[in-house]
C-alpha positions in Angstrom: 130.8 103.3 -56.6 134.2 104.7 -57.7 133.6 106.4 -60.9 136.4 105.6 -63.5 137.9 108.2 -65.9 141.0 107.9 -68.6 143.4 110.7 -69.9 143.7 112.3 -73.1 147.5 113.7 -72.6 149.0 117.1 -74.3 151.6 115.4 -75.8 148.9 113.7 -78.3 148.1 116.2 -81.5 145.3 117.8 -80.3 143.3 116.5 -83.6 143.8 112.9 -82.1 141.2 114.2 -79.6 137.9 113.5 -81.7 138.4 109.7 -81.9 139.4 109.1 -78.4 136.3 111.6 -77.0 134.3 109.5 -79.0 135.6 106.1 -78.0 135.5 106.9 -74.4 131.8 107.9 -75.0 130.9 104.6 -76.5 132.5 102.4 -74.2 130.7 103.7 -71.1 133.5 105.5 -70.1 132.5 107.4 -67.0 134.7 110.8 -67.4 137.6 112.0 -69.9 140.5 114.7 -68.3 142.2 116.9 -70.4 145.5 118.8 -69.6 146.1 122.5 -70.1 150.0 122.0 -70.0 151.9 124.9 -71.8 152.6 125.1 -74.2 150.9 122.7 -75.9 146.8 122.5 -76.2 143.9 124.9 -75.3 142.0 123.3 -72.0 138.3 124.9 -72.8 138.6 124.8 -76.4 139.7 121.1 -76.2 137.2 120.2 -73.5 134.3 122.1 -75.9 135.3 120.0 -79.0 135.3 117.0 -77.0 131.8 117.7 -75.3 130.4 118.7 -78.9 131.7 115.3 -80.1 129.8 113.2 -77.6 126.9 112.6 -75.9 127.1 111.3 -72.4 130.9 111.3 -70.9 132.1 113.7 -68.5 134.6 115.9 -69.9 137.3 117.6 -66.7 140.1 120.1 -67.8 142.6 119.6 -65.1 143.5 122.1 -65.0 143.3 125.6 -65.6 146.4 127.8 -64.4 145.3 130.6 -62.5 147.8 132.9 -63.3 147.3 133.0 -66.8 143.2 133.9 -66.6 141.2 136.9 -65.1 139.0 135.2 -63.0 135.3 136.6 -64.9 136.8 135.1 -67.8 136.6 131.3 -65.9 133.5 132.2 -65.0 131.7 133.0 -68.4 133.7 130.0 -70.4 132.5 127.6 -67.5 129.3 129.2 -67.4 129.1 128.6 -70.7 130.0 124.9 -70.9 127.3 124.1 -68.4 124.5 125.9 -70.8 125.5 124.2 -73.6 126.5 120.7 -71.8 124.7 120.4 -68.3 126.9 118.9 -65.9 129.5 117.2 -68.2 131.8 119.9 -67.8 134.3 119.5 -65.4 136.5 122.0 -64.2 139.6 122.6 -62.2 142.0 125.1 -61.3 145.1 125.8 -59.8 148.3 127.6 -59.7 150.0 126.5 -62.9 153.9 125.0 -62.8 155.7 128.4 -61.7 158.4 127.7 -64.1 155.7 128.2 -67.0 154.2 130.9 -65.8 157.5 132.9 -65.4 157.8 131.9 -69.0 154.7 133.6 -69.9 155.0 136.6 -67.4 152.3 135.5 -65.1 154.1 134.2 -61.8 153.2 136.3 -58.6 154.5 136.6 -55.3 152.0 134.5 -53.4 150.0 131.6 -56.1 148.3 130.7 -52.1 146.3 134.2 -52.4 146.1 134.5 -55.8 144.4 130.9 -55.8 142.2 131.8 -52.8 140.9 134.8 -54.3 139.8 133.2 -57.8 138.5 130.5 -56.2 136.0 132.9 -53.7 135.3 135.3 -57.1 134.7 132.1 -59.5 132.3 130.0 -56.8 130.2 133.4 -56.1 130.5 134.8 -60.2 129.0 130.7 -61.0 126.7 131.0 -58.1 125.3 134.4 -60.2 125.9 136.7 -57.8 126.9 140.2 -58.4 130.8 141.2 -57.1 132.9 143.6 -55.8 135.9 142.9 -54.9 139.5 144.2 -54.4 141.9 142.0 -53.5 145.7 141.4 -54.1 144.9 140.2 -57.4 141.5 139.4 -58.1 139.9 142.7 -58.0 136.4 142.8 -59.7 133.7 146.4 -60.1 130.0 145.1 -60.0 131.0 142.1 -62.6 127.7 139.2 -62.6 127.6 136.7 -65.6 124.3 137.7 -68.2 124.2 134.0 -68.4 124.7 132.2 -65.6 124.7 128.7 -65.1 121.4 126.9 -64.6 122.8 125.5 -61.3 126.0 126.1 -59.9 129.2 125.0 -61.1 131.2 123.0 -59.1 134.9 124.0 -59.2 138.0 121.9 -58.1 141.4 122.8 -57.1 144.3 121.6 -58.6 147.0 120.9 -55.7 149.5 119.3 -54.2 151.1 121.5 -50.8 149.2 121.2 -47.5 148.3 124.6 -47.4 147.1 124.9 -50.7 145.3 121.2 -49.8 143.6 123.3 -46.5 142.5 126.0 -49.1 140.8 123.8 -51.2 138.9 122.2 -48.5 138.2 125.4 -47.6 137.2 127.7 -50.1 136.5 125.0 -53.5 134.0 122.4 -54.3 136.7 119.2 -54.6 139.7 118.4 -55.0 142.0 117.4 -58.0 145.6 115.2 -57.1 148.2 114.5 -59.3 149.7 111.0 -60.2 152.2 111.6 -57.9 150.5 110.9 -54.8 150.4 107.0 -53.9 147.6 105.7 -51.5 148.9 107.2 -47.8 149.5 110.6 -50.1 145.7 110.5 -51.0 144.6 109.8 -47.2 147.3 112.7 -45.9 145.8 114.8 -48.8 142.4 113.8 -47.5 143.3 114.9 -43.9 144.7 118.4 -45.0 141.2 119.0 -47.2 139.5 118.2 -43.9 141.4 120.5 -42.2 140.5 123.4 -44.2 136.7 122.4 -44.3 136.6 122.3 -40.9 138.2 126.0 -40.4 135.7 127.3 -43.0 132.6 125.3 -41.3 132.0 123.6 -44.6 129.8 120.2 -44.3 128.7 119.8 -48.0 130.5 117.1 -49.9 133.6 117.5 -50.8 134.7 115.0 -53.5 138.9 114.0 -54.7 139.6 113.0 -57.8 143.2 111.4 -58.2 145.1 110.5 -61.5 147.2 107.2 -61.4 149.9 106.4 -63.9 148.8 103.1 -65.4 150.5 101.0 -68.1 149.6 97.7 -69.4 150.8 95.2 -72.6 154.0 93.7 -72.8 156.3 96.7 -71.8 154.0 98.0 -69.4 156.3 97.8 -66.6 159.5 99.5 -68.3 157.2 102.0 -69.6 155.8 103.0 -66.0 159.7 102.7 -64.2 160.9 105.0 -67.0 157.9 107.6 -66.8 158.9 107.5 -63.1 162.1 107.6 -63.1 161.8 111.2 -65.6 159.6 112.6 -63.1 161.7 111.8 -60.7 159.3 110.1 -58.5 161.1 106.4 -59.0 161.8 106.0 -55.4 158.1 106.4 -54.0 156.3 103.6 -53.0 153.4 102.3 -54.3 153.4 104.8 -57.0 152.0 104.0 -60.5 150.4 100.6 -62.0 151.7 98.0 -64.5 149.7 94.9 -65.5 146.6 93.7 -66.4 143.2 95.2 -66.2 142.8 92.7 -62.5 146.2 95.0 -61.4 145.0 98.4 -62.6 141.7 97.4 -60.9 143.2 97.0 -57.5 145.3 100.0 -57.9 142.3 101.9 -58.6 140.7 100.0 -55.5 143.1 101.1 -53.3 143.0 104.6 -54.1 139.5 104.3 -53.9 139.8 102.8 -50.1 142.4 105.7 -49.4 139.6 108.8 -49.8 139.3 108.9 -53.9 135.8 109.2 -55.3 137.0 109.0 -59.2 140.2 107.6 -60.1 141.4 108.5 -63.4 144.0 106.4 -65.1 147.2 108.8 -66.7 148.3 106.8 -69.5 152.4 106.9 -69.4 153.7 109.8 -72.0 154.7 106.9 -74.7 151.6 105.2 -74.7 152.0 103.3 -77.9 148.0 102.7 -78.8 145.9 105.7 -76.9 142.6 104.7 -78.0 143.3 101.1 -77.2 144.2 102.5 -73.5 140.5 104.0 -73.2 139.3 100.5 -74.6 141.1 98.8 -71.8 140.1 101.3 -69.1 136.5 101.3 -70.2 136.1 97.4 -71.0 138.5 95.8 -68.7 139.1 98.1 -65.8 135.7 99.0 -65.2 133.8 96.1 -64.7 136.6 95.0 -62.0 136.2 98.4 -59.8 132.9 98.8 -57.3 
C-alpha cells in the first residue's frame, strides 16, 4: 500500500507546528515532512517537538543540507531521535540550494563528493561502527556514537540531478524527490537510482518518497497555476494537483504506479486553512489511495 504523508511548510510560524503534529497524529495520518529551508525553521528541533507532541505519526525532515553540518553531528542528533522515538524519525539529506549555502559560507566545489562522503560516514557512524576517514571533506579520527541507535537508521537523499540520483541508489537507504518531478520524472528518477544500485551491487530495498503540490477548495486551481508559475515549473506537464480528495487520490495513484512508495502532499505556499489540508489528506485522501 502507498503510504500517505502531508507537509508542514517553513513559511508557517514554527509555533503553528504543535496543532498540526497533533492533528495529523489523530487522523491516522501515516507520516508528517518538515523543511529545513533557510532561513526560516530548525529541521531536528522542529521534527523533535513534533515527535514529543505525538504518538504514532512518522515525522521526516526533508531535508538536511549537507553543507551546513559535520557529518558526526547527523549522526548523534539522528541517533538520538531513534532512542527516544523508534522508527518515527525520518531523515534526509542532501546538498542544500547552493544559493543559500553561499549565503551562509558553506558552498564547496563539488556538493557530488561532499554528499557521497556524508552519506558513507553517516550510514557506517548509524550502523555504530567505529571511523576513520579522510576525505575531501568528510574527514573523521576514530569518531563512533556512545549511543548508537538500537537498529540502524535509515538515511535518504535529497535529489534531483542524475548523478546525484545514481549516488543515492548507490550509497543511501532511499530516495527523497521534490514536487517538481511529474510521473515520467519519478520513473526516470527511478531508473537513474537503479543505475547506481546496480554499480554498487546493492539488492536491499530501496524506497522513493515524492512530494506533490496539491490544492483543493474553491481556488484550488489558481492557487496551484500561481505556485507554479513562481517556481517556474508552469509549463511541465502533469505537474501538481487541484480538486477534490477523488483528484488528489489519482494524482497520488499515479505517482504511486510511476515507482513512489509514499507520496506526500506539498500544500501550495498560501494555503489558506493548513490544518484543514491535513484533515483532508488524512480523511478524504486516504481512504481513496491503495
Amino acid at each position: 500500500m502507498t503510504r500517505l504523508g502531508a507537509i508542514f511548510r517553513p513559511q508557517l510560524p514554527p509555533e503553528n507546528l504543535r496543532s498540526i503534529a497533533r492533528l495529523a497524529d489523530e487522523t491516522g495520518l501515516e507520516e508528517l515532512w518538515l523543511w529545513e529551508d533557510c532561513f526560516r525553521e530548525g529541521g531536528v528541533s522542529a521534527v523533535a517537538a513534533a515527535l514529543a507532541w505525538t504518538e504514532r505519526v512518522r515525522v521526516g525532515i526533508g531535508l538536511l543540507p549537507v553543507p551546513l553540518r559535520n557529518v558526526a553531528v547527523t549522526a548523534m542528533e539522528a541517533a538520538t531521535l531513534e532512542r527516544m522515538f523508534p522508527g518515527r524519525a525520518v531523515l534526509a539529506v542532501g546538498h542544500g540550494v547552493q544559493d543559500w549555502m553561499g549565503q551562509v559560507g558553506a558552498r564547496v566545489e563539488s556538493p557530488v563528493t561532499l554528499l557521497r562522503e556524508h552519506l558513507l560516514a553517516l550510514r557506517a557512524l548509524l550502523r555504530g561502527e567505529r571511523l576513520t576517514t579522510d576525505g575531501r571533506y568528510v574527514r573523521l579520527d576514530d569518531v563512533a556514537l556512545d549511543w548508537p541507535p538500537a537498529r540502524p537508521v535509515p538515511v535518504l537523499a535529497g535529489v534531483t540531478g542524475p548523478r546525484s540520483l545514481r549516488l543515492s541508489g548507490e550509497a543511501a537507504d532511499g530516495t527523497l524527490l521534490t514536487a517538481s518531478n511529474p510521473p515520467d520524472g519519478v520513473r526516470r528518477a527511478r531508473q537513474l537510482i537503479d543505475e547506481g544500485r546496480k554499480s554498487a551491487g546493492r539488492t536491499d530495498p530501496h524506497p522513493v518518497v515524492v512530494y506533490l503540490l496539491a490544492a483543493t477548495g474553491a481556488d484550488a486551481a489558481d492557487r496551484l497555476r500561481k505556485e507554479l508559475t513562481d517556481e517556474g515549473l508552469a509549463d511541465v506537464p502533469g505537474l501538481g494537483v487541484a480538486g477534490d480528495a477523488a483528484a488528489v487520490a489519482e494524482a497520488v495513484q499515479r505517482l504511486a504506479e510511476a515507482g513512489a512508495d509514499t507520496v506526500v502532499l506539498q500544500p501550495t505556499a498560501d494555503e489558506p486553512d493548513p490544518e484543514g489540508f491535513v484533515r483532508f489528506a488524512a480523511e478524504q485522501v486516504r481512504p481513496l489511495v491503495s
